[in-house]
N, C-alpha and C positions, 0 to 999 in steps of 0.2 A: 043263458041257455047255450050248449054248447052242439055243432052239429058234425058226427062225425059221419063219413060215406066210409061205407063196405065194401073194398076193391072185392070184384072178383074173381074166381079159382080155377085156372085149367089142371087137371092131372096127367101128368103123362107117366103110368110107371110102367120102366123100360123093360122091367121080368115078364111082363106078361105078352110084349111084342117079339113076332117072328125074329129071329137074328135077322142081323140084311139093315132091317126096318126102321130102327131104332133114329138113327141120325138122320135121317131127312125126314120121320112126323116131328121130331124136335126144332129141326130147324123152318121149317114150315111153319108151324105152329109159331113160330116166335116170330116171324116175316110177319106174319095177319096179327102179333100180340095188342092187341090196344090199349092205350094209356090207364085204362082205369082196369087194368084185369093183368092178374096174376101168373105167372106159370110153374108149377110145381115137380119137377123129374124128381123120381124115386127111382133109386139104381142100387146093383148088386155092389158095386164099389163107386169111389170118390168119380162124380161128371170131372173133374177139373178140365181135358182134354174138351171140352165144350164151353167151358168159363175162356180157355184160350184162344176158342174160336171165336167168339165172339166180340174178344177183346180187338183182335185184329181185324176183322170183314165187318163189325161196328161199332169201333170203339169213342165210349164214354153214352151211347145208346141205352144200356142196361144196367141196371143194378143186382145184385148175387146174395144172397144169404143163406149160409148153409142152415137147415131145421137141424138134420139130425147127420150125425159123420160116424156111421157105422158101428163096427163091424158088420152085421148084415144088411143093412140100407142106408144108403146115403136120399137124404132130400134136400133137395136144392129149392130154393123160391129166386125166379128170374122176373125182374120188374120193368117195363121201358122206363127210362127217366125224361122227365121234361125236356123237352130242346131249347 
């Protein structure tokens, strides 16, 4: 018998947030992310400039996997990793 657990899913998609807004419910969001739950940004172009932040203010913290790489949406899936 095998058991597997369902992380679960935050969405953040960034078209539908005020300008302005964007990067601090992202980064927020990812400060309170908990180990067993996911976070998902949908954006008009590539997050990378968020993938680099992260790398630097906490890096080897998170895991990255792009879903989908455009041209109209990018989705990213950001993971904490084990410490």
């Amino acid at each position: 018998m095998s058991t597997e657990t369902a992380s679960k899913e935050i969405l953040i998609d960034v078209r539908a947030l005020p300008p302005g807004t964007c990067r601090s419910a992202i980064i927020r969001t990812i400060a309170d992310l908990p180990t067993d739950t996911d976070l998902v940004v949908a954006a008009p172009h590539d997050p990378a400039p968020l993938r680099e932040y992260l790398d630097v203010a906490h890096p080897d913290a998170f895991g990255w996997s792009y879903l989908e790489e455009g041209p109209d949406v990018w989705r990213v899936r950001i993971h904490r990793l084990a410490a």
